[in-house]
ZAMARGU-4260 file (C-alpha; in steps of 0.2 Angstrom, whole numbers, plus 5000, padded with zeros to 4 digits):
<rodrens>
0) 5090/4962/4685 | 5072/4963/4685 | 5063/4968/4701 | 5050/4956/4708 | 5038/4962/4717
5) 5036/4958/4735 | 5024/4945/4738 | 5007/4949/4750 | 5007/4937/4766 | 4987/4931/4766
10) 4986/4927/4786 | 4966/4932/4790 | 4966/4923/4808 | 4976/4936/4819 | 4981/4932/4838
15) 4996/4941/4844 | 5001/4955/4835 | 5004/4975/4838 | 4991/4990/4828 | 5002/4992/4814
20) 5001/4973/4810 | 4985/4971/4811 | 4981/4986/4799 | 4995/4979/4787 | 4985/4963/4785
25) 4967/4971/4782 | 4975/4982/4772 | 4982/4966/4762 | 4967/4956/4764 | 4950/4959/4755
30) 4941/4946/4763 | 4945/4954/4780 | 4955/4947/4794 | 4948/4937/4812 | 4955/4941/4828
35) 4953/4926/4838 | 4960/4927/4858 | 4956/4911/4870 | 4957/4924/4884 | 4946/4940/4879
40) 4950/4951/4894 | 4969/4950/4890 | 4966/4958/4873 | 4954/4971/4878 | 4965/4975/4895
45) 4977/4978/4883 | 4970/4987/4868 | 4978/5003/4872 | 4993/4999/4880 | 5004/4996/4865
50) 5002/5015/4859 | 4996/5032/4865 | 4987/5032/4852 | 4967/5028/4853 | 4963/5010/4848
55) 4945/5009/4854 | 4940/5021/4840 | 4950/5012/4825 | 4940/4998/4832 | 4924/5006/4831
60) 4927/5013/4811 | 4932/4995/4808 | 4915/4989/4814 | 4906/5003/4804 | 4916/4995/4787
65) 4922/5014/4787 | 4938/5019/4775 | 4952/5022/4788 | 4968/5030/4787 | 4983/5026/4796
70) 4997/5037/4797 | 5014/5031/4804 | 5033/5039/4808 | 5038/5022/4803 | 5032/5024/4787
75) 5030/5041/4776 | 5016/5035/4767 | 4999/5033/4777 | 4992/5016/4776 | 4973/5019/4769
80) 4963/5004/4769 | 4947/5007/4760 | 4934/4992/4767 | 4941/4986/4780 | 4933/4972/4789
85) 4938/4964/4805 | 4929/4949/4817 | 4934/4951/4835 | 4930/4931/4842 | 4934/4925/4860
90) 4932/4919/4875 | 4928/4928/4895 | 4923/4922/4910 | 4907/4932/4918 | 4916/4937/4934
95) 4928/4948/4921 | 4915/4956/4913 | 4917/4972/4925 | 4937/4975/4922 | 4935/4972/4903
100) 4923/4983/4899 | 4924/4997/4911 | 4918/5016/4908 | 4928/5019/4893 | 4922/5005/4882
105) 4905/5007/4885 | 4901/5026/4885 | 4909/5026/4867 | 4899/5011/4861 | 4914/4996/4860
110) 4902/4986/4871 | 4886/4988/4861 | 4894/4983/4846 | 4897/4964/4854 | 4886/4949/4853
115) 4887/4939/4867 | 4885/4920/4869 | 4881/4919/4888 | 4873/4900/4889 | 4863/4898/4907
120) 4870/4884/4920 | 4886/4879/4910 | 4892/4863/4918 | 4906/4854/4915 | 4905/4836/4912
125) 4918/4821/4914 | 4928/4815/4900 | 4919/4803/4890 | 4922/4794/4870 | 4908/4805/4863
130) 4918/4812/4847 | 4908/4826/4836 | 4904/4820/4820 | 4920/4822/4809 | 4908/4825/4793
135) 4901/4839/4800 | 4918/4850/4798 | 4921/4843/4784 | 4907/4849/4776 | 4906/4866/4782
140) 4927/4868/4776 | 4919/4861/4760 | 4906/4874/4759 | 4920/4890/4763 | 4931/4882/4750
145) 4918/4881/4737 | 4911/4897/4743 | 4928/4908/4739 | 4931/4899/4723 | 4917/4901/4717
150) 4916/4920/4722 | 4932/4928/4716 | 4934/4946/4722 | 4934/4957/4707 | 4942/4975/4713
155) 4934/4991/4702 | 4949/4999/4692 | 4941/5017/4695 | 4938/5016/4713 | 4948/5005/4719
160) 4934/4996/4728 | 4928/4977/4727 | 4913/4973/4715 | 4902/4968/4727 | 4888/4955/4725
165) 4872/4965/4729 | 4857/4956/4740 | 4840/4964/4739 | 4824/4960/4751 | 4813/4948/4743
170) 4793/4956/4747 | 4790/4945/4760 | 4806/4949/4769 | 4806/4965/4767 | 4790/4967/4775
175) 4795/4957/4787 | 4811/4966/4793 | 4801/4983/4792 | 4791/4976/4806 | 4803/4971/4815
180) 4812/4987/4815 | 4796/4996/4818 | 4797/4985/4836 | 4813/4986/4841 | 4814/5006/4837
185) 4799/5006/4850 | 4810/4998/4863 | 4825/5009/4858 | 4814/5025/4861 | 4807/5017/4879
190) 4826/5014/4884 | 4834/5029/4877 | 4850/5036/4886 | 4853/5021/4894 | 4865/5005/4889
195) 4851/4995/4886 | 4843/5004/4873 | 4861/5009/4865 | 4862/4989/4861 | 4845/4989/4853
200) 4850/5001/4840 | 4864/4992/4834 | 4853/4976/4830 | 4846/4984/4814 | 4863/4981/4809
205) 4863/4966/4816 | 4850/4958/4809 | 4854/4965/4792 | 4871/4957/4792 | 4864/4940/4800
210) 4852/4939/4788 | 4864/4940/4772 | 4874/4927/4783 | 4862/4915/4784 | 4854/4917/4765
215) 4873/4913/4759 | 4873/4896/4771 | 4856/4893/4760 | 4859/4898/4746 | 4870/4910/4735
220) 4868/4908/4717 | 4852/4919/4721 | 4852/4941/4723 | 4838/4939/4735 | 4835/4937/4752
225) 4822/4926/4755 | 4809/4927/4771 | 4821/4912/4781 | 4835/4922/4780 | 4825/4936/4789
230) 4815/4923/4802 | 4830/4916/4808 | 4839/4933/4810 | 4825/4937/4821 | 4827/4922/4830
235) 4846/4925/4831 | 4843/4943/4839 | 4832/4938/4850 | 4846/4927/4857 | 4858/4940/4857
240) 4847/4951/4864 | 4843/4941/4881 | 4863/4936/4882 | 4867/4954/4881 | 4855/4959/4894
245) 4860/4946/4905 | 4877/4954/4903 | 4871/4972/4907 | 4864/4961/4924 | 4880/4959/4928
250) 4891/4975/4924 | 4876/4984/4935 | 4880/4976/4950 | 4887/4989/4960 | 4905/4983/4967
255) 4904/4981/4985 | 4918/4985/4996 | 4927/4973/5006 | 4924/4984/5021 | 4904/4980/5021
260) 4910/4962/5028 | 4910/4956/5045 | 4930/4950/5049 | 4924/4930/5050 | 4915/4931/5034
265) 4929/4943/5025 | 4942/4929/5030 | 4929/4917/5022 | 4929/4926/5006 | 4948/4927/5002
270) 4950/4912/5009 | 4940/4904/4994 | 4948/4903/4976 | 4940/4914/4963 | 4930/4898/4956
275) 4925/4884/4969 | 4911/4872/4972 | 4898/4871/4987 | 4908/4854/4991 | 4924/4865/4992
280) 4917/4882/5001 | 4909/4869/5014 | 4928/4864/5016 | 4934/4880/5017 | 4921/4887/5029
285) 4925/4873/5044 | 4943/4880/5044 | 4935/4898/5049 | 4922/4887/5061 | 4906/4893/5049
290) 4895/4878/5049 | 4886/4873/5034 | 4870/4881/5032 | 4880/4898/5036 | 4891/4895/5022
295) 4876/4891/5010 | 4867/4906/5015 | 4884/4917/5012 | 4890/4911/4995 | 4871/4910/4987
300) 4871/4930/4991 | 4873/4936/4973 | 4879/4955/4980 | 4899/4942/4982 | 4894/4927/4972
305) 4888/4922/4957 | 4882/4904/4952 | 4889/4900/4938 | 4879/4881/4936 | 4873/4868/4951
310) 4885/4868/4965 | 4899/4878/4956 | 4901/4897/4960 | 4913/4911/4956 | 4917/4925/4967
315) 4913/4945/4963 | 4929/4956/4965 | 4928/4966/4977 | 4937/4983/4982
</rodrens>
């Protein structure tokens, strides 16, 4: 009989799965794998839970594009994946921001490396026909389609390595990115040893990456990066930048203890759910006999509160 080889699963959108999965797949996937979770603060609570073994820093090579090694009882022959390249995408409400990225993931650099979309006053609005243009999806599913057809990965028999498509600087952009890296090096120096510079360093990367992104959405029957790419991943950075700040904002807040409260206005506090409107803290407050103004006054003090958009806050956790 003749042997068959086993077949290789391609599943690049990852959700729930343990380490060794999700090596598996990167290992069996050249174009990289996404991990995409609704609730962020659920994956990062439990990144290191599964194993004793260190997560964040497998994380951190996978970020780097570095070859990493994975050694296994279950398996006598270490898993080596050579380019590995891994999306982390999800969701996270601000007031979890604190418990998701304590002191571990952020003296090692696992926070740095995000970019945060942070819009200011979300508000949600009621239910109405307004339907996104359909032609719009379809045109971007058209463009990956045609995009990896038309790019079929070709793997080096020596190395073992892809044959990658190399992108070099057109003059302009060139010139502009060294001025842009001249800047932002500037503001890395002023901040240094603090979080906030630690973020600015990883945006050379950044913009490096963003800019080859948006040249491909342009245009990729060309080897060159034109000075659009590099304008628009300034922009992007810029954007990135203020949304990561305003995160820093937030895990700087010290965490207040419950014990700084007067009884009335502690009562007041756990008696409000973790997200609630002005409407419904006024509500809340004539139960403990706070009148109005002294429950506007208490929930607009951003040491317990945060507002989230017009009329609609969310509560600080407190010890």
């Amino acid at each position: 009989i003749q042997e068959v080889e086993k077949p290789i699963l391609i599943k690049t959108i990852l959700n729930n799965f343990t380490p060794e999965i999700l090596h598996q797949r990167l290992s069996d996937n050249i174009r990289g794998c996404t991990i995409v979770s609704d609730e962020l603060a659920t994956f990062l609570e439990g990144m290191n839970n599964y194993s004793k073994g260190d997560q964040l820093s497998t994380y951190l090579s996978f970020w780097s594009n570095k070859p990493t090694s994975i050694d296994r009882v279950s398996k006598p022959i270490p898993l080596f994946i050579l380019q590995p390249l891994l999306n982390i995408i999800g969701s996270l409400q601000p007031r979890a921001l604190k418990k998701s990225f304590p002191a571990n993931k952020t003296d090692n650099g696992f926070l740095q490396r995000f970019l945060f979309a942070f819009p200011d006053n979300v508000e949600k609005y009621p239910i109405n026909d307004i339907e996104m243009n359909t032609s719009t999806l379809s045109q971007f599913n058209e463009f990956i389609i045609n995009y990896i057809a038309q790019h079929q990965i070709k793997i080096d028999a020596v190395s073992g390595k892809t044959n990658s498509k190399l992108y070099h600087w057109s003059n302009d952009a060139k010139e502009y990115f060294y001025k842009w890296q001249s800047l932002n090096t500037i503001e890395v120096n002023n901040n240094a040893d603090t979080l906030k510079g630690e973020i600015l360093s990883k945006f050379d990367i950044h913009f490096v990456r963003l800019a080859l992104i948006l040249q491909v959405m342009e245009n990729n029957n060309t080897n060159e990066i034109s000075l659009n790419a590099v304008t628009g991943a300034d922009a992007l950075c810029k954007y990135f930048t203020y949304n990561a700040f305003k995160v820093l904002d937030i895990l700087d807040k010290p965490i207040i203890p419950k014990d700084t409260l007067p009884l009335n206005k502690l009562k007041f506090y756990e008696g409000l759910p973790n997200e609630f409107t002005t409407s419904k803290a006024n509500e809340i407050g004539l139960t403990f006999e706070l009148n109005e103004k002294y429950v506007q006054r208490f929930i607009t003090d951003t040491s317990y509160f945060t507002r989230v958009s017009q009329g609609n806050y969310c509560k600080i956790n407190l010890l």
